[in-house]
C-alpha positions as CSV (number, residue, x, y, z in Angstrom):
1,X,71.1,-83.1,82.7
2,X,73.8,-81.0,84.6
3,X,73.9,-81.5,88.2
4,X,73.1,-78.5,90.5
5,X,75.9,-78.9,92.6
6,X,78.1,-78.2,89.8
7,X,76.7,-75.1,88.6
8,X,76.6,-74.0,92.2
9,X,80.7,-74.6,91.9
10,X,81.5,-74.2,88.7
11,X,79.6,-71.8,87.1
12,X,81.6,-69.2,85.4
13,X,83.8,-72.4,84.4
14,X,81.0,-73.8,82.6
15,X,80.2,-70.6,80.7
16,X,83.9,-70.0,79.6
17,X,83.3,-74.1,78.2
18,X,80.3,-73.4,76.6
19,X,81.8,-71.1,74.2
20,X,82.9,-73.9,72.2
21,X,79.3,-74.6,71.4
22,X,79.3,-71.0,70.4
23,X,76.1,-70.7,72.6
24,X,75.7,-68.4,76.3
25,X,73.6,-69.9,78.7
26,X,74.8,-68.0,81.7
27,X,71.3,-66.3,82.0
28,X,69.8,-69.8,81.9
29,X,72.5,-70.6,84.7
30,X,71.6,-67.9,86.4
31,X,68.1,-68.9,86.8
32,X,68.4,-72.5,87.7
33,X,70.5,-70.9,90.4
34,X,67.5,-68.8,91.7
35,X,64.8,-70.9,90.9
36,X,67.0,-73.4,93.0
37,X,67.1,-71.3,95.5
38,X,63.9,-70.7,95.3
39,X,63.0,-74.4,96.1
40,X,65.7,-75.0,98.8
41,X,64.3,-71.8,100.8
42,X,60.4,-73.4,100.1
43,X,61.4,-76.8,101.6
44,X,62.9,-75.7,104.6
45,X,59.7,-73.7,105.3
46,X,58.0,-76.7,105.0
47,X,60.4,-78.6,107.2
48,X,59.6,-76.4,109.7
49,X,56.3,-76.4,109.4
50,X,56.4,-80.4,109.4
51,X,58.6,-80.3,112.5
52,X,56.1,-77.7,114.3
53,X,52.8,-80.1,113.2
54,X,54.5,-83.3,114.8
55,X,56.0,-80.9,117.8
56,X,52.1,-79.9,118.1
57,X,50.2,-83.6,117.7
58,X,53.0,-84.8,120.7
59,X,51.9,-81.9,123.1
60,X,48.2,-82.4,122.3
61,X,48.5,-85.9,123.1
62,X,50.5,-85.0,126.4
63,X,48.1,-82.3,127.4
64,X,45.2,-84.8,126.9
65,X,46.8,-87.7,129.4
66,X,47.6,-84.9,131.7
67,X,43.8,-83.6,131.4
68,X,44.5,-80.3,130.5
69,X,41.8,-80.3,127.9
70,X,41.4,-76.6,127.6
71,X,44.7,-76.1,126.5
72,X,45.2,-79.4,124.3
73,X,41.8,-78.3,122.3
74,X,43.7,-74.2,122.1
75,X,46.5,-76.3,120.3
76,X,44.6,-78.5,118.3
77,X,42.9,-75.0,116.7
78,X,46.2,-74.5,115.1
79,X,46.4,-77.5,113.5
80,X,44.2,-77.1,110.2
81,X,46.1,-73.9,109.4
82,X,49.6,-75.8,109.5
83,X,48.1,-78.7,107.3
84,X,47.2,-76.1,104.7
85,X,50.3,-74.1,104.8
86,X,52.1,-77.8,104.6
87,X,49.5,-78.2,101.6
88,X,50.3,-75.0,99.8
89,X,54.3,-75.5,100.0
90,X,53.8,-78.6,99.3
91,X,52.6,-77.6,96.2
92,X,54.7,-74.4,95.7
93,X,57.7,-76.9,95.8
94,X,56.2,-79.5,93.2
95,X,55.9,-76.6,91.2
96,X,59.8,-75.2,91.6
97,X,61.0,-78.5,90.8
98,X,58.8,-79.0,87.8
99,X,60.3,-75.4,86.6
100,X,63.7,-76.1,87.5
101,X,63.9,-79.7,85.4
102,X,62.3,-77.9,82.3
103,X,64.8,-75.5,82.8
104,X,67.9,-78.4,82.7
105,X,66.0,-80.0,79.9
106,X,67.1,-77.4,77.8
107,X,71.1,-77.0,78.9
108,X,73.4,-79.0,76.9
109,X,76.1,-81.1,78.7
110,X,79.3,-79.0,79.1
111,X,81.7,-79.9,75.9
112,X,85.1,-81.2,77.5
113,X,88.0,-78.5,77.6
114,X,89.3,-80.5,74.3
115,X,86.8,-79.9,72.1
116,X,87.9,-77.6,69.4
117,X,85.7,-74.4,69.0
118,X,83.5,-74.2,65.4
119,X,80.1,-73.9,63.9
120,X,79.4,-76.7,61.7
121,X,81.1,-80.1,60.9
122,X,83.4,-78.0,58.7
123,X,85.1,-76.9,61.7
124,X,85.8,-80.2,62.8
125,X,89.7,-81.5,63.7
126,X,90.8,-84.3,61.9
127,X,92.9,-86.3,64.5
128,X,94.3,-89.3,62.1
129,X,93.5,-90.7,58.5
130,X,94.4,-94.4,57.3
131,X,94.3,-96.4,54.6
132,X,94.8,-96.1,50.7
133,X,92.0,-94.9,48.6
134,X,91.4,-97.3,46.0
135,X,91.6,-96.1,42.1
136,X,88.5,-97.8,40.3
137,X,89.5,-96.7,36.7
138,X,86.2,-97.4,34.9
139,X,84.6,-99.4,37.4
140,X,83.0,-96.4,39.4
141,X,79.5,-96.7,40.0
142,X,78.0,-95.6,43.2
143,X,76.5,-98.2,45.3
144,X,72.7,-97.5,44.2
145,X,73.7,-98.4,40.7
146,X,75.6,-101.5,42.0
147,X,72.8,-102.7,44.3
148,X,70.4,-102.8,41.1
149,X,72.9,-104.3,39.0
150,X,73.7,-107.4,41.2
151,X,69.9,-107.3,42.8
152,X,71.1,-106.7,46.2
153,X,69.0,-103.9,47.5
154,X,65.4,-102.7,45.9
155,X,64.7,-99.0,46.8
156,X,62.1,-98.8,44.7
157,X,60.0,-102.0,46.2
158,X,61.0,-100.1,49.6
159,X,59.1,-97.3,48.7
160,X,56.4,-99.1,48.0
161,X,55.5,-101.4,50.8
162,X,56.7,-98.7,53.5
163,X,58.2,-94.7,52.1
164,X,61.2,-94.2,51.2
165,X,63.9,-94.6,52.8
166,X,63.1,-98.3,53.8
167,X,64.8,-100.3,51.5
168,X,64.4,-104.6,51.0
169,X,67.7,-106.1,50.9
170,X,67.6,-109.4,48.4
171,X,70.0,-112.4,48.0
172,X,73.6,-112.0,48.8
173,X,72.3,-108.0,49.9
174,X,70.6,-109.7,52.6
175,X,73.4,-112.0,53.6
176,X,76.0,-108.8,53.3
177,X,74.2,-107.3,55.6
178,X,73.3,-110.4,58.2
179,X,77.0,-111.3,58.1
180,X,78.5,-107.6,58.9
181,X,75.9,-107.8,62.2
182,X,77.5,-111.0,63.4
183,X,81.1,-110.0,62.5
184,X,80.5,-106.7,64.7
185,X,78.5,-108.5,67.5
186,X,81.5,-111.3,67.6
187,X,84.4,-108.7,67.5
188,X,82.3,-106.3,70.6
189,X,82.2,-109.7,72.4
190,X,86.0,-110.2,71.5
191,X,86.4,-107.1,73.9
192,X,85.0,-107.9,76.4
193,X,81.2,-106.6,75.5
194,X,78.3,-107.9,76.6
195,X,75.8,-109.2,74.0
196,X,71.8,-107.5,75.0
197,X,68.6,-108.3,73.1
198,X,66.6,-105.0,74.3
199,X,63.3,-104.3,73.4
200,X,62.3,-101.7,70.3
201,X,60.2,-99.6,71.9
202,X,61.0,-97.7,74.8
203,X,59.2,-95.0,77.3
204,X,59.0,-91.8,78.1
205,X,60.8,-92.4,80.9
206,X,63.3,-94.0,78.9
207,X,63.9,-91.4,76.0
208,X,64.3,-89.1,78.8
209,X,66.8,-90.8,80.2
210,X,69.6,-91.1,77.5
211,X,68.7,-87.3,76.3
212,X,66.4,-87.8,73.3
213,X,63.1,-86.2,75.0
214,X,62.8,-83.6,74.7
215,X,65.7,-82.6,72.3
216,X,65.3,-84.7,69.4
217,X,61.3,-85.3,70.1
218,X,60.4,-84.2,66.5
219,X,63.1,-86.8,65.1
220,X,61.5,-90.4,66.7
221,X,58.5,-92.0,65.6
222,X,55.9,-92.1,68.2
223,X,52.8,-94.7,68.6
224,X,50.5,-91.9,70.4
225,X,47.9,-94.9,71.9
226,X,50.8,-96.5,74.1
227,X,52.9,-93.3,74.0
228,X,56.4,-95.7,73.0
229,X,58.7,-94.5,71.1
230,X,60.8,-96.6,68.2
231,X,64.8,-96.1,69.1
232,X,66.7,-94.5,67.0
233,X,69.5,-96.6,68.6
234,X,70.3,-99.5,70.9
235,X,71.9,-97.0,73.0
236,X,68.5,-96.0,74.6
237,X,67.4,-99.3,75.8
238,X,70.9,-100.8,76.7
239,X,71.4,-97.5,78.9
240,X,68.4,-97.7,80.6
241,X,69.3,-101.0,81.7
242,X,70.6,-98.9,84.8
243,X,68.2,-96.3,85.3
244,X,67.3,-95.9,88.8
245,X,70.1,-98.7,89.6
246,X,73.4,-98.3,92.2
247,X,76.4,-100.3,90.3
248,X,78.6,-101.9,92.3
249,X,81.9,-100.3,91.6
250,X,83.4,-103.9,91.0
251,X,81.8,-104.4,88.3
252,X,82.7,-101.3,86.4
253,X,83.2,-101.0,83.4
254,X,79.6,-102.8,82.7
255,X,80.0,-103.2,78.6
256,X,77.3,-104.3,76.7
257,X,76.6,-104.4,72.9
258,X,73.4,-104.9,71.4
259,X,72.6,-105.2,67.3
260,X,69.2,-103.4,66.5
261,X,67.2,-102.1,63.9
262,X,66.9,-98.4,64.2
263,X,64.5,-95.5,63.4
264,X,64.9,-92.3,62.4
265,X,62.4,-89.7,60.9
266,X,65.4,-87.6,59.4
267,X,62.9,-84.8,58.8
268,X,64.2,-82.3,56.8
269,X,66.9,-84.2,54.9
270,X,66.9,-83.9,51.5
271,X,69.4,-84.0,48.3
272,X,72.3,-86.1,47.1
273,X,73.3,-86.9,50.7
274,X,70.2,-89.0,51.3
275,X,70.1,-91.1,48.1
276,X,70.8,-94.3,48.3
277,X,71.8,-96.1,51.8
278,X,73.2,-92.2,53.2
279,X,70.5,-91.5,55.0
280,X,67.6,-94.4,56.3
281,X,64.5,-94.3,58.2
282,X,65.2,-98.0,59.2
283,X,68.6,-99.0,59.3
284,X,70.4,-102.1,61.4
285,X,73.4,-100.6,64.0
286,X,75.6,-102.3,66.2
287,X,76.1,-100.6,69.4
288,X,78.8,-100.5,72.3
289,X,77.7,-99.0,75.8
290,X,79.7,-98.5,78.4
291,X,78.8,-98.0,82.1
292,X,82.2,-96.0,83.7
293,X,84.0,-95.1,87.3
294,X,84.5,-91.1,86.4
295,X,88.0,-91.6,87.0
296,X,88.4,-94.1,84.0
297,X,85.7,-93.0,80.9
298,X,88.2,-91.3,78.7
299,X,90.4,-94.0,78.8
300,X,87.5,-95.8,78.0
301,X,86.7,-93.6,75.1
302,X,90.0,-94.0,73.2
303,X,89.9,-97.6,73.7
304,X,86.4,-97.4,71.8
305,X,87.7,-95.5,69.1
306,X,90.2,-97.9,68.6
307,X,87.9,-100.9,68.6
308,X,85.8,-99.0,65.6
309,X,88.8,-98.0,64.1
310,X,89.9,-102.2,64.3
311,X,86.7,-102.6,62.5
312,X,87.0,-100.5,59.4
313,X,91.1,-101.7,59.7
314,X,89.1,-105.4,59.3
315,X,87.0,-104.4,56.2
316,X,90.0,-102.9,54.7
317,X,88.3,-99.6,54.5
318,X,90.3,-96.2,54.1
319,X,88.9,-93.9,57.0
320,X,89.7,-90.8,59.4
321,X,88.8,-89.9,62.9
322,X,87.2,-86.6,63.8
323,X,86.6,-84.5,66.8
324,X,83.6,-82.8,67.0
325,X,83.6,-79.1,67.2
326,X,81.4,-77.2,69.6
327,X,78.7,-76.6,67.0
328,X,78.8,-80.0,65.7
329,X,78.5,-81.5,69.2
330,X,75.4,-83.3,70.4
331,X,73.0,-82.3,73.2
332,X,74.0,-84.8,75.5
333,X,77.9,-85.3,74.8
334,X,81.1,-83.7,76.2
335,X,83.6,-85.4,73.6
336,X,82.8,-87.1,70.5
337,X,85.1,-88.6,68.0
338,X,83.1,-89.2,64.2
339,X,84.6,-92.0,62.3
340,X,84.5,-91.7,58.2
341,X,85.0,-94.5,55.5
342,X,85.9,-92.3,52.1
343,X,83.5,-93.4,49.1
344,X,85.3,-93.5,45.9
345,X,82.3,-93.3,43.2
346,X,80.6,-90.5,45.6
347,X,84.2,-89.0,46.3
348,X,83.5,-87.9,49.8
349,X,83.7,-89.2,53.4
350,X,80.7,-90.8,54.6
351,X,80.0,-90.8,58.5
352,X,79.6,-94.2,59.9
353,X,80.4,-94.2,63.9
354,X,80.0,-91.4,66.7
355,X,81.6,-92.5,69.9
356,X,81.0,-90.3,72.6
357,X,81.8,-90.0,76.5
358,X,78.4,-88.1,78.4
359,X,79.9,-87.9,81.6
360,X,77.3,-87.7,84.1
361,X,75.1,-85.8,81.6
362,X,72.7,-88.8,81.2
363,X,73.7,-90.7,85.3
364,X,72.3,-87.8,86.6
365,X,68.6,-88.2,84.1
366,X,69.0,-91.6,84.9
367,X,70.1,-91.9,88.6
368,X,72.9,-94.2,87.6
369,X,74.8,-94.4,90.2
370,X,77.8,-95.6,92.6
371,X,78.5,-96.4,95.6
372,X,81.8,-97.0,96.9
373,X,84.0,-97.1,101.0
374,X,80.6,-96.6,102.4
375,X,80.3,-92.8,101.1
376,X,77.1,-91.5,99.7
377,X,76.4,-93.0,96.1
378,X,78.1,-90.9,93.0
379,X,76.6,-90.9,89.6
380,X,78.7,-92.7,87.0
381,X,79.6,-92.0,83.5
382,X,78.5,-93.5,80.4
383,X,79.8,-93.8,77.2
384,X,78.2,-95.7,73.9
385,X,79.5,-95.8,70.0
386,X,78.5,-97.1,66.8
387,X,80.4,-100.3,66.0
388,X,79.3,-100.1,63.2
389,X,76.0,-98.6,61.3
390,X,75.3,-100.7,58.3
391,X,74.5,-98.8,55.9
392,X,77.5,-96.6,54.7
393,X,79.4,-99.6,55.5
394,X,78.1,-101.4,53.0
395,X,78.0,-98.2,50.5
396,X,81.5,-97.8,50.6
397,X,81.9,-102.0,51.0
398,X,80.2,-101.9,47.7
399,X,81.5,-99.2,45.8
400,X,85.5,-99.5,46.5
401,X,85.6,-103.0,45.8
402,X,84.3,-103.0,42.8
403,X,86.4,-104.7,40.1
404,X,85.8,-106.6,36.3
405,X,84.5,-109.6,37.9
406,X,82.4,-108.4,40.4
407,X,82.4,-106.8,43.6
408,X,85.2,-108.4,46.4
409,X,84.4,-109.2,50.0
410,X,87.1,-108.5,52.0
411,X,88.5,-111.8,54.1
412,X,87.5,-110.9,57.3
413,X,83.7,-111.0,56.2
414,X,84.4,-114.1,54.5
415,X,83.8,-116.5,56.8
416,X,80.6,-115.0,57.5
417,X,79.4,-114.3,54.2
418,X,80.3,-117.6,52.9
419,X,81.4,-116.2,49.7
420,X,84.0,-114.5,48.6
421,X,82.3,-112.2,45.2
422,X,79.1,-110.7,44.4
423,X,79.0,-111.0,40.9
């Protein structure tokens, strides 16, 4: 949620930024300004009104000791009307505020000056690209045809017991996919992350927080009775670890990782870009979260792309970076790089990481906060990236190493897999 203060500064700055989301909000500015304004002028009516009640209730009580009853009862006459005009801007304001967050609600954060302007992902800058793209010859099957081949994932038995796009992983599927969630939770804690078991169902409160309510509502799955909503990432409950919490500025960075299942409706996806492992309701995700001083975050934010990018190095995976263009920009993020593993049998680039800095965007949902040389407490940044989603990990995993004798683990996965073939 933007902070008032800074559209108060910064307005037509923010417009001229928001281009790059090829959206105007000025008018929308514009009316959290007088709506604002609105509520600033209704509190200090009520201030006064507060400080005129108390002024009254002292001179009653003085009037009284000094026996001037007459006049002490003439004053206490007034003191009904100024409870009820307390009452009704009291109210007025409740009601200003109320307008005024639905209002922010709907403002995504300000994209930072670098983001490159577009409309979809097409418009997106590649920043780097690495690794050799494997030629399979004859051995090009994508990684559904492999996973029934060598009985490593059943879709079909998915589909079944829960819908599709909850699949059962079987044998040395199942290991695959426990040893890639250790070898990513080892190698966060190798820099200096924080491992965090958080719960799978969060709040209201807490979906508010991190910028999925009200924005991506219609995408969660929601249990109604206890009104909890299943994460679509670790990144909601690690995050709001600090809501409502003043960090010491010692301790930043806080980093924290945290493997989870995850949930995700994906309503509306449909096609070739949701078959197999492309596109899950359940899926298992390895997140990073950062907690940052403002003054540090994008420093922060390379060094996370270039922990991901140690990952897929790891796996011996070809990839690129991307920066996100306006249009393909989340709600809550200023800069986001997307990292890409290229599938060989599906001969395209399959998303598997978004690391993203939010600035204050969520702080300020979340009153995160600083405090530091005894000034008045600052919101923080926070940052958080995928390292790594599973399951186009293991899609292109499967598909470019697929060979006569089977399909190769790469050595860093080794020691976790505890074999070194699927075959």
């Amino acid at each position: 949620m933007l902070e008032l203060q800074r559209i108060r500064e910064q307005k037509d700055e923010m417009n001229k930024l928001f281009e790059a989301r090829n959206i105007d909000v000025s008018k929308m500015l514009d009316e959290v300004l007088e709506i604002d304004e609105q509520r600033r002028k209704t509190q200090q009516e009520l201030d006064e009104v507060l400080t005129e009640s108390n002024r009254i209730a002292k001179s009653i009580g003085m009037l009284f000791k000094e026996g001037k009853q007459a006049e002490a009862n003439e004053l206490k006459a007034k003191a009904p009307e100024l409870k009820e005009t307390a009452k009704i801007l009291k109210e007025k304001g409740s009601e200003l505020k109320e307008k005024l967050n639905q209002l922010l609600y709907q403002i995504p954060n300000v994209p930072n000056p670098t983001v490159p302007k577009g409309k979809t992902d097409e418009d997106n800058e590649v920043v780097m690209t690495k690794g050799e793209i494997p030629d399979l010859g004859k051995y090009n099957l994508p990684h559904w045809e492999l996973a029934k081949k060598y009985n490593l994932i059943d879709f079909e038995l998915g589909v079944k017991i829960s819908g599709a796009g909850f699949p059962v992983y079987l044998g040395k599927g199942a290991k695959l996919q426990r040893a890639l969630i250790n070898f990513f939770i080892d190698e966060a804690e190798n820099a200096g992350f924080n491992e965090v078991i958080p719960p799978l169902l969060v709040n209201e409160a807490s979906g508010f927080g991190t910028g999925q309510l009200p924005d991506k509502e219609g995408q969660m799955y929601h249990d109604a009775t206890d009104n909890l909503y299943l994460i679509p990432t670790a990144e909601v409950p690690i995050t709001n670890i600090f809501r409502d919490v003043i960090v010491d500025p010692k301790d930043l960075p806080i980093k924290k990782t945290g493997y989870t299942p995850c949930f995700r409706r994906e309503a509306g996806s449909y096609g070739k870009d949701v078959r197999g492992l492309n596109r899950l309701h359940q899926f298992d995700k390895v997140e990073i979260v950062q907690v940052a001083h403002p003054s540090q975050s994008y420093q922060l934010l390379d060094e996370m792309v270039e922990h991901v990018k140690s990952l897929l190095e790891k796996l011996e995976l070809p990839y690129r970076v991307l920066r996100l263009c306006g249009g393909d920009l989340g709600f809550t993020s200023a800069l986001t790089f997307d990292l890409e593993v290229f599938s060989v049998a599906q001969e395209r680039w399959l998303e598997v990481s978004s690391v993203s800095n939010f600035e204050t965007f969520q702080a300020n949902r979340l009153k995160l906060r600083f405090k530091e040389n005894g000034e008045k407490p600052q919101l923080a940044h926070t940052l958080n990236g995928s390292a790594l989603a599973l399951p186009r990990i293991v899609a292109a995993l499967l598909e470019n190493n697929q060979t006569a004798e089977g399909i190769k683990i790469p050595k860093a996965l080794i020691p976790y897999t505890k074999f070194d073939i699927i075959n």
